[in-house]
PyMOL Python script that loads the backbone (N, CA, C, O; Angstrom):
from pymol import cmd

cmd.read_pdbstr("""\
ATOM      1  N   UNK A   1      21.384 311.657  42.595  1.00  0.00           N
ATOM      2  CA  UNK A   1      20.030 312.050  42.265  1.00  0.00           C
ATOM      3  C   UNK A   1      20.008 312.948  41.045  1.00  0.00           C
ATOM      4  O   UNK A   1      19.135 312.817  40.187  1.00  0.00           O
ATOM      5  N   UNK A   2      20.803 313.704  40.978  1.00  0.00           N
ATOM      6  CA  UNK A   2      21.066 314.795  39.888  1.00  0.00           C
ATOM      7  C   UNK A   2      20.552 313.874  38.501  1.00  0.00           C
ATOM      8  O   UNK A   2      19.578 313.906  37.750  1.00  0.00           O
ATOM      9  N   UNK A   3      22.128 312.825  38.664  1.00  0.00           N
ATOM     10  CA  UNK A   3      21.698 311.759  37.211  1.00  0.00           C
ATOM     11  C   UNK A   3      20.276 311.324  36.975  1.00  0.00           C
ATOM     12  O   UNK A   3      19.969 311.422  35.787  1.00  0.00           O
ATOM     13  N   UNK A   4      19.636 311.021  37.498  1.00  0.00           N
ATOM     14  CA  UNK A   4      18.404 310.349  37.432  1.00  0.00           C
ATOM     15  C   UNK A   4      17.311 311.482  37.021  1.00  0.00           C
ATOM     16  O   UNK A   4      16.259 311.194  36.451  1.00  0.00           O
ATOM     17  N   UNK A   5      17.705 312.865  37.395  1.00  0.00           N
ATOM     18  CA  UNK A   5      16.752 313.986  37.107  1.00  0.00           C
ATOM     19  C   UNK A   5      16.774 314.219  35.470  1.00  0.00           C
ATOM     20  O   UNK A   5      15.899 314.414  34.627  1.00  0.00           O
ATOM     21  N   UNK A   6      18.183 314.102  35.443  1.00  0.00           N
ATOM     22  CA  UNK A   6      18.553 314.592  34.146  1.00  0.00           C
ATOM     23  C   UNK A   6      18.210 313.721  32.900  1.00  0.00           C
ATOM     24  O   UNK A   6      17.935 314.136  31.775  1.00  0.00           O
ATOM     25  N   UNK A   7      18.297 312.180  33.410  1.00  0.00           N
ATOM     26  CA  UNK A   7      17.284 311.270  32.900  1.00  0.00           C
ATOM     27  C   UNK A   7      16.337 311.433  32.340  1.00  0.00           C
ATOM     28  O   UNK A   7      15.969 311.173  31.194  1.00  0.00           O
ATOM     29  N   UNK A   8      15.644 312.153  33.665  1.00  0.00           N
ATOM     30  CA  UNK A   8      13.838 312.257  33.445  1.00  0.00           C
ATOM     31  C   UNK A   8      13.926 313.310  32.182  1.00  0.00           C
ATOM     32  O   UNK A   8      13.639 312.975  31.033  1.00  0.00           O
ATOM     33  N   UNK A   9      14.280 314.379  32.485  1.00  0.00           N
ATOM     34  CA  UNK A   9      14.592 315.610  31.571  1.00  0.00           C
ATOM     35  C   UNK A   9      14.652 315.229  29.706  1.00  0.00           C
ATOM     36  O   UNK A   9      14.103 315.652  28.688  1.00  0.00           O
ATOM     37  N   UNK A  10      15.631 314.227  30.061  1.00  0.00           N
ATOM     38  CA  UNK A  10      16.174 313.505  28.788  1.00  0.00           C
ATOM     39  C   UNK A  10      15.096 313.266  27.946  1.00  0.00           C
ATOM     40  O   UNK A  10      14.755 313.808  26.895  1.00  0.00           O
ATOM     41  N   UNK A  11      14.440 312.007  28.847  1.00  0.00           N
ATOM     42  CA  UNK A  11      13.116 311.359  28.176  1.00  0.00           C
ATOM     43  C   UNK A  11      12.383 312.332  27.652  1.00  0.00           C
ATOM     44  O   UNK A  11      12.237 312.499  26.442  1.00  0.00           O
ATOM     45  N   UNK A  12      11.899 313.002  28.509  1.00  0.00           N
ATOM     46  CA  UNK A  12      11.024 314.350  28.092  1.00  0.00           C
ATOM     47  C   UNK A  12      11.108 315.209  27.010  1.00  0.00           C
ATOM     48  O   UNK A  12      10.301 315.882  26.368  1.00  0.00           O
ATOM     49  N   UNK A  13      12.291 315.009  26.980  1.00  0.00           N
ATOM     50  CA  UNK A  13      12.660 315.597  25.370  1.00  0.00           C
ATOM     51  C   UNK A  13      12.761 314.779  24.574  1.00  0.00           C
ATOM     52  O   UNK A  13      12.501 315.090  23.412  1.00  0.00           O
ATOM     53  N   UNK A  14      13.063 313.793  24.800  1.00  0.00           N
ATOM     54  CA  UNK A  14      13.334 313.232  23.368  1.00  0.00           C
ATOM     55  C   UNK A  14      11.831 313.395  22.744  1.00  0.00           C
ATOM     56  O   UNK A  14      11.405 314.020  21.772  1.00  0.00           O
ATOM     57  N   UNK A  15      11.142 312.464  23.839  1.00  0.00           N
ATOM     58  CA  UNK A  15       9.853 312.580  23.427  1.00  0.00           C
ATOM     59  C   UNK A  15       9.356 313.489  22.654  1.00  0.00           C
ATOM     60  O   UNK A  15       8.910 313.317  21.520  1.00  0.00           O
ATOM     61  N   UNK A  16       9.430 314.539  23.295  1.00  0.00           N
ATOM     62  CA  UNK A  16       8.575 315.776  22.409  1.00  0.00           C
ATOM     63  C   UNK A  16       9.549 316.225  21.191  1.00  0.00           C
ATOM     64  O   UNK A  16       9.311 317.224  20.512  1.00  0.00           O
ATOM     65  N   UNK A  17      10.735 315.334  20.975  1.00  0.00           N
ATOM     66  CA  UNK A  17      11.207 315.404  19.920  1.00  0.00           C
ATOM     67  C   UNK A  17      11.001 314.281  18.368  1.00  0.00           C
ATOM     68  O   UNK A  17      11.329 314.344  17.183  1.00  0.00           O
ATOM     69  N   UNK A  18      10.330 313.395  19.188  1.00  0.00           N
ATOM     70  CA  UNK A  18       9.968 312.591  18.487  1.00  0.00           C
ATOM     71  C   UNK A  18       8.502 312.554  17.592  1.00  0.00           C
ATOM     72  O   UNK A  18       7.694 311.643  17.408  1.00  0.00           O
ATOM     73  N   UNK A  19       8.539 313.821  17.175  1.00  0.00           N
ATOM     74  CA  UNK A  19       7.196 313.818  16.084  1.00  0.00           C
ATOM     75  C   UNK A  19       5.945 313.879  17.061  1.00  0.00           C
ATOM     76  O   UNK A  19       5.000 313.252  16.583  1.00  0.00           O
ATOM     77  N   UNK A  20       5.618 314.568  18.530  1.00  0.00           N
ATOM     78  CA  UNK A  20       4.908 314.362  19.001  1.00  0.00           C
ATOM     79  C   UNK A  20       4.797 313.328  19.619  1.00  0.00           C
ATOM     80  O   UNK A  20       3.597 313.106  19.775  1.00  0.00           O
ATOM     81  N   UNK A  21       5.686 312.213  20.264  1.00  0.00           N
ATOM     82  CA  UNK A  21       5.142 310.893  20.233  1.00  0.00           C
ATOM     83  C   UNK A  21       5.161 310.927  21.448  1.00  0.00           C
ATOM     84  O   UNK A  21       6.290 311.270  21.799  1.00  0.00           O
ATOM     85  N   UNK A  22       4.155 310.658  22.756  1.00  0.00           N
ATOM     86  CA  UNK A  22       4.018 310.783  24.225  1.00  0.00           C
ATOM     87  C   UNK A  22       3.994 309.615  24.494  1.00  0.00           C
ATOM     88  O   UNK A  22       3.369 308.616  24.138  1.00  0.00           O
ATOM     89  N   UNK A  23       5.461 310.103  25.791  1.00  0.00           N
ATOM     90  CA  UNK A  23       5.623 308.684  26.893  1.00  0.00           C
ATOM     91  C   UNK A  23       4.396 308.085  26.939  1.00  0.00           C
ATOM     92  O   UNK A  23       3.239 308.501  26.878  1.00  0.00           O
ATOM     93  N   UNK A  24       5.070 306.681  27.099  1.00  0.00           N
ATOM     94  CA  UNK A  24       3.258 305.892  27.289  1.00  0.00           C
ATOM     95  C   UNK A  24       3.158 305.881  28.759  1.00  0.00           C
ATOM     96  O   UNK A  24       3.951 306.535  29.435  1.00  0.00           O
ATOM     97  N   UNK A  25       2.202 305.155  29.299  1.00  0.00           N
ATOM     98  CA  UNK A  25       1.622 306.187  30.959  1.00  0.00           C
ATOM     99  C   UNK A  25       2.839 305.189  31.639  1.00  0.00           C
ATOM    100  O   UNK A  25       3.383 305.918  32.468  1.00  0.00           O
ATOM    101  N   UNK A  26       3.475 303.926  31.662  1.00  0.00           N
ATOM    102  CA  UNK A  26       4.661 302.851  32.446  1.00  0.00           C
ATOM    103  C   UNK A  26       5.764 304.283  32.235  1.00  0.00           C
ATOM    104  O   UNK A  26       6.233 304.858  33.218  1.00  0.00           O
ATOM    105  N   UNK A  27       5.970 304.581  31.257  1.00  0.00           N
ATOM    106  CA  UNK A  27       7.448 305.119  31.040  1.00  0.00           C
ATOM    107  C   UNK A  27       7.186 306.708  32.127  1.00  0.00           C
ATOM    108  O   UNK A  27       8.148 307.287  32.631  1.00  0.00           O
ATOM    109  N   UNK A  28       6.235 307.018  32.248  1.00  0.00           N
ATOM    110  CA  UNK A  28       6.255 308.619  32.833  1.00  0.00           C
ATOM    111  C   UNK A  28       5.714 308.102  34.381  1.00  0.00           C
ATOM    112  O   UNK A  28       6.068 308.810  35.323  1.00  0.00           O
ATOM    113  N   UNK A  29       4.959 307.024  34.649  1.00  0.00           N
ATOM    114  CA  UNK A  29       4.942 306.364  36.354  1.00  0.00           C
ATOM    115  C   UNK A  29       6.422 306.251  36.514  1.00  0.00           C
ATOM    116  O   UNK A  29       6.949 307.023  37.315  1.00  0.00           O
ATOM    117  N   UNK A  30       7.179 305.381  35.852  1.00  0.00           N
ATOM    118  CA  UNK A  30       8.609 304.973  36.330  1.00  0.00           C
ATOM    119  C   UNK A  30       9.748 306.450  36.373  1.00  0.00           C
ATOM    120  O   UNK A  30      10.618 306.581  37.234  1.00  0.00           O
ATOM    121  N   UNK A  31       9.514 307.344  35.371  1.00  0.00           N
ATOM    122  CA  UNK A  31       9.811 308.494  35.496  1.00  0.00           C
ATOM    123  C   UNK A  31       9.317 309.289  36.794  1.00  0.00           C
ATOM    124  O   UNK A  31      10.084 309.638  37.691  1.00  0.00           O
ATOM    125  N   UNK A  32       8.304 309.467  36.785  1.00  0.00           N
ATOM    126  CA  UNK A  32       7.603 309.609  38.475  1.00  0.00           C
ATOM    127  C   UNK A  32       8.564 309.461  39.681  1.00  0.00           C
ATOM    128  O   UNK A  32       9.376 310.209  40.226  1.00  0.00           O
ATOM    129  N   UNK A  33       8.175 308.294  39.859  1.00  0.00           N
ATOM    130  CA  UNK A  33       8.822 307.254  40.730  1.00  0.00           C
ATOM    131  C   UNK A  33      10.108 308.017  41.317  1.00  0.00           C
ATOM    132  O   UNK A  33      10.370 308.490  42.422  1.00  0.00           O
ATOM    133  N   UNK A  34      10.789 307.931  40.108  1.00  0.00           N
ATOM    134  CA  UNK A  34      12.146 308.321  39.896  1.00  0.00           C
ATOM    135  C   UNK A  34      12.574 309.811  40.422  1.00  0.00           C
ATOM    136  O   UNK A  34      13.517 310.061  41.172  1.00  0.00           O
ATOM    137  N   UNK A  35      11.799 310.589  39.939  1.00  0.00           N
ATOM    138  CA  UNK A  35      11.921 311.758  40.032  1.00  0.00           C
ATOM    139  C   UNK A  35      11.709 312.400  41.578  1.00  0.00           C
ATOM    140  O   UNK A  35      12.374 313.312  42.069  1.00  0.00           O
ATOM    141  N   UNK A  36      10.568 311.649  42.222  1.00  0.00           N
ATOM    142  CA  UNK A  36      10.519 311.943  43.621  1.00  0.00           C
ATOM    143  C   UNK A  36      10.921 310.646  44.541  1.00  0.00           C
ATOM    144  O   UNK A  36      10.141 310.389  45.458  1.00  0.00           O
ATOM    145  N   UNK A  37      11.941 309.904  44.395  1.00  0.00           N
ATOM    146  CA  UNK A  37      12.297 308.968  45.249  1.00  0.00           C
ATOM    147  C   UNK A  37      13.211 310.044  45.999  1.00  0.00           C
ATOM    148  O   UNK A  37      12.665 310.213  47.089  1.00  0.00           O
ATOM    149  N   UNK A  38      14.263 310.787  45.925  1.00  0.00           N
ATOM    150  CA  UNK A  38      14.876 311.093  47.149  1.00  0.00           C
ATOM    151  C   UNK A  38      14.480 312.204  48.012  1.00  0.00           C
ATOM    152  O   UNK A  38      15.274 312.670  48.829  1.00  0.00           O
ATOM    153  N   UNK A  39      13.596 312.538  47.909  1.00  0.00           N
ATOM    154  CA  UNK A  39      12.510 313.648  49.199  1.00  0.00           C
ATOM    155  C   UNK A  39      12.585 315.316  49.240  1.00  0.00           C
ATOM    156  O   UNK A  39      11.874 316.154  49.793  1.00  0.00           O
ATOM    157  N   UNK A  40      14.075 315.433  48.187  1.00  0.00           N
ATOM    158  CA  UNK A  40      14.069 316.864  48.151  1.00  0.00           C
ATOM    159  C   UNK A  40      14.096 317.606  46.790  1.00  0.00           C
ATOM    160  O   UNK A  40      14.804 317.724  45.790  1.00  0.00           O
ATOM    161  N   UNK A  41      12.912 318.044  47.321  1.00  0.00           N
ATOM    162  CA  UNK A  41      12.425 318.588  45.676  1.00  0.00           C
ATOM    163  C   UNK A  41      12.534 319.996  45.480  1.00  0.00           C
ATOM    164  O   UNK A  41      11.788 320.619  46.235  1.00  0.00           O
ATOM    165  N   UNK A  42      13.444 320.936  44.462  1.00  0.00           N
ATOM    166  CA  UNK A  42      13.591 322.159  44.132  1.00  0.00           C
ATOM    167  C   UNK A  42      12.516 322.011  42.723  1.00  0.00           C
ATOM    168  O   UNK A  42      11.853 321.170  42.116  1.00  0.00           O
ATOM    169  N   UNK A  43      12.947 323.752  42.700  1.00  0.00           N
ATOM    170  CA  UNK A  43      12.109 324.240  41.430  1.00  0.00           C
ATOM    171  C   UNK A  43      11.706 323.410  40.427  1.00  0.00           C
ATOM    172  O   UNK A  43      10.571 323.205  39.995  1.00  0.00           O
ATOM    173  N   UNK A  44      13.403 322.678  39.904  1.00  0.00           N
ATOM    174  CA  UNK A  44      13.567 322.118  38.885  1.00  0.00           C
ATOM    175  C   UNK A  44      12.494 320.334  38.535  1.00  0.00           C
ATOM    176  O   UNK A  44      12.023 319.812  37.525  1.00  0.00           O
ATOM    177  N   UNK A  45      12.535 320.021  39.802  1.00  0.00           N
ATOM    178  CA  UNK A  45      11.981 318.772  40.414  1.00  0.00           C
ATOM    179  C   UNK A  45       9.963 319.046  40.026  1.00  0.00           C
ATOM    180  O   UNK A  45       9.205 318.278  39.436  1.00  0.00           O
ATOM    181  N   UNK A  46       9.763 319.969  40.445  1.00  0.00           N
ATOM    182  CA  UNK A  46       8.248 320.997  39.821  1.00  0.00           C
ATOM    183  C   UNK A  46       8.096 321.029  38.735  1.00  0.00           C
ATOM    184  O   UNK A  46       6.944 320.609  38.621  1.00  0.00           O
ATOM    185  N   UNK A  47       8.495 321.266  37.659  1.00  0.00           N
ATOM    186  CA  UNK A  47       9.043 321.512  36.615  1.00  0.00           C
ATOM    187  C   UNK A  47       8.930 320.263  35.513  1.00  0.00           C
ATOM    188  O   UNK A  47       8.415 320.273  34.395  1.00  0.00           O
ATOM    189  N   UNK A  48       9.552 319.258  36.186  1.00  0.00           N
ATOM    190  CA  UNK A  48       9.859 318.171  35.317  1.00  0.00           C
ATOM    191  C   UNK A  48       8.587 317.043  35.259  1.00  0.00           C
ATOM    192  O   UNK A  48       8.080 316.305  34.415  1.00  0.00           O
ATOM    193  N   UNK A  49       8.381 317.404  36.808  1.00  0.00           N
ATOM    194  CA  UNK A  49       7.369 316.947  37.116  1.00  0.00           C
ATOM    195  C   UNK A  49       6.064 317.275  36.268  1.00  0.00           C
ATOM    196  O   UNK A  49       5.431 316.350  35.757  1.00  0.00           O
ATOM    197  N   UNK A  50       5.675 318.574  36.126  1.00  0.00           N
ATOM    198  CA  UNK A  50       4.957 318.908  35.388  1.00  0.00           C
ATOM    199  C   UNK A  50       4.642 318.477  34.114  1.00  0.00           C
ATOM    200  O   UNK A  50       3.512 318.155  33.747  1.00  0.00           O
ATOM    201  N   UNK A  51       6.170 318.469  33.089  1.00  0.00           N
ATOM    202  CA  UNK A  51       6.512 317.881  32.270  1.00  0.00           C
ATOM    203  C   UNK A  51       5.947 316.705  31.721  1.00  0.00           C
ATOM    204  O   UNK A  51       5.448 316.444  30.627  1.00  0.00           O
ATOM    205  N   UNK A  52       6.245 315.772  33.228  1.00  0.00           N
ATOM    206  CA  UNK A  52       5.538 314.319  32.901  1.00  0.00           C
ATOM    207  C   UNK A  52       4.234 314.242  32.574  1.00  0.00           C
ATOM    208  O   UNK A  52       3.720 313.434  31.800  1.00  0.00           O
ATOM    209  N   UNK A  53       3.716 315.097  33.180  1.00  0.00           N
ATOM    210  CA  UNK A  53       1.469 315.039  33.392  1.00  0.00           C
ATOM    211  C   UNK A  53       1.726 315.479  31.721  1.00  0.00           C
ATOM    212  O   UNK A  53       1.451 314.580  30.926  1.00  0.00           O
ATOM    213  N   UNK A  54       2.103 316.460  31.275  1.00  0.00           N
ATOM    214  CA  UNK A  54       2.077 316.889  30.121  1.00  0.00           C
ATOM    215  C   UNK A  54       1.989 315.785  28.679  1.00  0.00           C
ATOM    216  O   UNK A  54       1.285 315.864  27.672  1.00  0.00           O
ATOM    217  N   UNK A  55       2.946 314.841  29.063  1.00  0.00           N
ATOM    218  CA  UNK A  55       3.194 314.081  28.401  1.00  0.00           C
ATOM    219  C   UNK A  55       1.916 312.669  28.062  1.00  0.00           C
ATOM    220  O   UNK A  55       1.939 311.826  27.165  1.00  0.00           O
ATOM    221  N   UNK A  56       0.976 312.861  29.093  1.00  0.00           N
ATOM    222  CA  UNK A  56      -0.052 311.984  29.129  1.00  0.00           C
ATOM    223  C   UNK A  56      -1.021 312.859  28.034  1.00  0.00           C
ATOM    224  O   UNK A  56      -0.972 313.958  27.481  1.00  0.00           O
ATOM    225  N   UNK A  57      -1.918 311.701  28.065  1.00  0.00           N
ATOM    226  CA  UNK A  57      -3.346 312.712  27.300  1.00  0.00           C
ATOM    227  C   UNK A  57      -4.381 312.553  28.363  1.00  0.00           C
ATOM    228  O   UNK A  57      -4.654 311.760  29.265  1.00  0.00           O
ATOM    229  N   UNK A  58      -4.938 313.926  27.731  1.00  0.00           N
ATOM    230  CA  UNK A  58      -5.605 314.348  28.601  1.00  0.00           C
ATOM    231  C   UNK A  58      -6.842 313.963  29.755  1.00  0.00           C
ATOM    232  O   UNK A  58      -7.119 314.544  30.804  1.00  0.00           O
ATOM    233  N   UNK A  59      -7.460 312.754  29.126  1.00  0.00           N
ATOM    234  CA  UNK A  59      -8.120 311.868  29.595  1.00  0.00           C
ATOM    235  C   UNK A  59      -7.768 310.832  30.211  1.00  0.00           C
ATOM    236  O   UNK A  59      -8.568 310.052  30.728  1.00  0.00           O
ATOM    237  N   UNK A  60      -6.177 310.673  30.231  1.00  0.00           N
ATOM    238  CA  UNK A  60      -5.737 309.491  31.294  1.00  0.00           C
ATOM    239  C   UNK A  60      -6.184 309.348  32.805  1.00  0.00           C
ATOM    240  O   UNK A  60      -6.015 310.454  33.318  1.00  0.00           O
ATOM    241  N   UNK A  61      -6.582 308.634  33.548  1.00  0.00           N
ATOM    242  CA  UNK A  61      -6.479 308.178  34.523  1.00  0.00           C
ATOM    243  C   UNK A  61      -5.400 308.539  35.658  1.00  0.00           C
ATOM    244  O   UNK A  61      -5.769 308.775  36.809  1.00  0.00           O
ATOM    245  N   UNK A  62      -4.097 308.570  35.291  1.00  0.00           N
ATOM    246  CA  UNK A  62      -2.578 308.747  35.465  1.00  0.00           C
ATOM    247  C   UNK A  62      -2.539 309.615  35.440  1.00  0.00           C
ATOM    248  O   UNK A  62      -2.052 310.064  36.478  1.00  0.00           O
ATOM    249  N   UNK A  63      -2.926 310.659  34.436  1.00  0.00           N
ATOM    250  CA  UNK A  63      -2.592 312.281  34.088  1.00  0.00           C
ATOM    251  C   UNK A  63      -3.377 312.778  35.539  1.00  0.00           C
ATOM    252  O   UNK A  63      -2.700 313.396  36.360  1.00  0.00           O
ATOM    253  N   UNK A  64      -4.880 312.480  35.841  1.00  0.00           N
ATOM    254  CA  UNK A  64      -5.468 313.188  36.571  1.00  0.00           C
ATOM    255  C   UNK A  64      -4.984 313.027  38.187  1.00  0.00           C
ATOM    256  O   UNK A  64      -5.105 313.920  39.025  1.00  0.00           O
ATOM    257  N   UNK A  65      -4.287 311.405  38.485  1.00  0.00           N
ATOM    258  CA  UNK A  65      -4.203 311.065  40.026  1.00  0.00           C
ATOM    259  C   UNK A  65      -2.707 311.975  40.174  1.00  0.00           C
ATOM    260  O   UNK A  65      -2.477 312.595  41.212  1.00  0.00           O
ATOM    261  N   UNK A  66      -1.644 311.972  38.906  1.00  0.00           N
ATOM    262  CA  UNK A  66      -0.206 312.331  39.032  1.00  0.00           C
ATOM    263  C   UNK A  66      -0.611 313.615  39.799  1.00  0.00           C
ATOM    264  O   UNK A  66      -0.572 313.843  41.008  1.00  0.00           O
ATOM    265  N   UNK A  67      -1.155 314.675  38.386  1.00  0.00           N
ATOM    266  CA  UNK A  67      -2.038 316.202  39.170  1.00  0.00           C
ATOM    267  C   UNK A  67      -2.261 315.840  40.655  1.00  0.00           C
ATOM    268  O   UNK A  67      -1.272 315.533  41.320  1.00  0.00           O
ATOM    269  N   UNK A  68      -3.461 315.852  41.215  1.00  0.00           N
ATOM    270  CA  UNK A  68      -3.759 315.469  42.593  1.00  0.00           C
ATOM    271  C   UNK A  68      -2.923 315.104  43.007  1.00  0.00           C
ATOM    272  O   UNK A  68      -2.810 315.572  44.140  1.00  0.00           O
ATOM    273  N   UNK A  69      -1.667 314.067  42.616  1.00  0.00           N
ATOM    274  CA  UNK A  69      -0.474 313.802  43.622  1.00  0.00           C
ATOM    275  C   UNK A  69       0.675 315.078  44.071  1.00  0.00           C
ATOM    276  O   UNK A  69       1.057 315.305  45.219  1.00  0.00           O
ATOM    277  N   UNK A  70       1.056 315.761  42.910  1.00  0.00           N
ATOM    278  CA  UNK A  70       1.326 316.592  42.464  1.00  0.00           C
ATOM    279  C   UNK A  70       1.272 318.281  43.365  1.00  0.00           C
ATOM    280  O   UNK A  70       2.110 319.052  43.834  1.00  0.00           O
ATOM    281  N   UNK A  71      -0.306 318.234  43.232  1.00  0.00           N
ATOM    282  CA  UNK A  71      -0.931 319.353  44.292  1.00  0.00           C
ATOM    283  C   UNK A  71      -0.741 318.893  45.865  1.00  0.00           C
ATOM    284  O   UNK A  71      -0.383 319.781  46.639  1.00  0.00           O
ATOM    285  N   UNK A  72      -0.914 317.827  46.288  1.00  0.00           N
ATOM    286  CA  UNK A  72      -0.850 317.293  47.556  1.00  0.00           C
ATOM    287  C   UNK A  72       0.575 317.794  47.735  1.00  0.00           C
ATOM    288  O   UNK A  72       0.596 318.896  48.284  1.00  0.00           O
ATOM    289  N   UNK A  73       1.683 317.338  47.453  1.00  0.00           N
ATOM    290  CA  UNK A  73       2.976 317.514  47.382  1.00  0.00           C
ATOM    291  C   UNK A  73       3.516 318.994  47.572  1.00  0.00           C
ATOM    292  O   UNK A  73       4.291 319.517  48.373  1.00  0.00           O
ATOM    293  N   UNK A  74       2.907 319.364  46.682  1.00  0.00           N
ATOM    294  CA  UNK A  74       3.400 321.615  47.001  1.00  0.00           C
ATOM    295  C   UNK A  74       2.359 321.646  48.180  1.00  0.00           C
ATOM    296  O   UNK A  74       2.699 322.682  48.753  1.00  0.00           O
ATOM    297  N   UNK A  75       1.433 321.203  48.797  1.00  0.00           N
ATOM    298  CA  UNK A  75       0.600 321.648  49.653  1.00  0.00           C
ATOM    299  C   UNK A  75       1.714 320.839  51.164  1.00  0.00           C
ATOM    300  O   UNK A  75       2.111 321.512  52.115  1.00  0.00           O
ATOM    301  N   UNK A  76       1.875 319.971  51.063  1.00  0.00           N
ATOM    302  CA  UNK A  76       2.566 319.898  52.188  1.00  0.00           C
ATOM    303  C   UNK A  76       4.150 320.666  52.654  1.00  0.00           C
ATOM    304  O   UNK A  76       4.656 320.940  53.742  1.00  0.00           O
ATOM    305  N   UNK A  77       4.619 320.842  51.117  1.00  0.00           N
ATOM    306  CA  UNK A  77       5.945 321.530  51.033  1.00  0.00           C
ATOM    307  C   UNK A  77       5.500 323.006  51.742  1.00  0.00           C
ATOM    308  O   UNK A  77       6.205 323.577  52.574  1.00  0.00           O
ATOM    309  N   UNK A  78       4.596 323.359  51.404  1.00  0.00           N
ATOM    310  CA  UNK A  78       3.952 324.856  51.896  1.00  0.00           C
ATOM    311  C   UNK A  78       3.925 324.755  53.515  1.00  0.00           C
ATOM    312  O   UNK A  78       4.373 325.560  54.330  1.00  0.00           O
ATOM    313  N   UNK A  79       3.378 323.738  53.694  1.00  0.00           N
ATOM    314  CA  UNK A  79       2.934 323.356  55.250  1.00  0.00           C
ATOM    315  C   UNK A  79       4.060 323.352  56.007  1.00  0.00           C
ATOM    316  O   UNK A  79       4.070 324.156  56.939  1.00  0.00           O
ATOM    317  N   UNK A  80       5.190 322.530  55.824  1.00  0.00           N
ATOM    318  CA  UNK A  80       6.437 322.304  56.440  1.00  0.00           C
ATOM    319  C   UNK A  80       7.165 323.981  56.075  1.00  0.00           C
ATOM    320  O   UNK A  80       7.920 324.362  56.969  1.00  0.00           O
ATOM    321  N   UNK A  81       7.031 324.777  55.106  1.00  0.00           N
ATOM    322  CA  UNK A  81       7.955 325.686  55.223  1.00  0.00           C
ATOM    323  C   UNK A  81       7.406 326.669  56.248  1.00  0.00           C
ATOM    324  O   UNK A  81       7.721 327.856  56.343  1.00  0.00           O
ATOM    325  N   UNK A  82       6.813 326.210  56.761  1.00  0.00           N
ATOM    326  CA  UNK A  82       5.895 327.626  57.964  1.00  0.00           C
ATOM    327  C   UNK A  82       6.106 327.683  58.863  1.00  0.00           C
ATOM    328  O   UNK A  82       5.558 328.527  59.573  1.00  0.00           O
TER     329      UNK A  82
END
""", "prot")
cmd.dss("prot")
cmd.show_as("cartoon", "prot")
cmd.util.cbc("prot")
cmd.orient("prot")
């Protein structure tokens, strides 16, 4: 899982190394995907995650459901740590 984080990480930079040029919304879903397929999510996993919404504009569709997915996700992590 590590590899696949570091992946995501990767993309993320390059991107924002690339003259501004933002993942298109397939490359940051499949990044998604990726990022929360194995169920245990630290700081870093928050983080990257974040990353991705970032990478959308602001009016996407994607940008707004990821968010809401996003919030759901720390809201249940909250729930289970109690």
């Amino acid at each position: 899982m590590a590899a696949k984080l570091v992946g995501v990480a990767a993309a993320v930079r390059l991107s924002s190394q690339k003259g501004g040029r933002l993942l298109t919304e397939q490359e940051v879903a499949q990044s998604w995907r990726k990022l929360f397929k194995g169920g245990d999510f630290d700081e870093s996993v928050w983080a990257k995650a974040e990353a991705l919404i970032d990478e959308l504009r602001c009016e996407s569709p994607l940008r707004h459901r990821l968010t809401n997915e996003l919030n759901e996700l720390r809201k249940l992590r909250a729930v289970d740590a109690v």
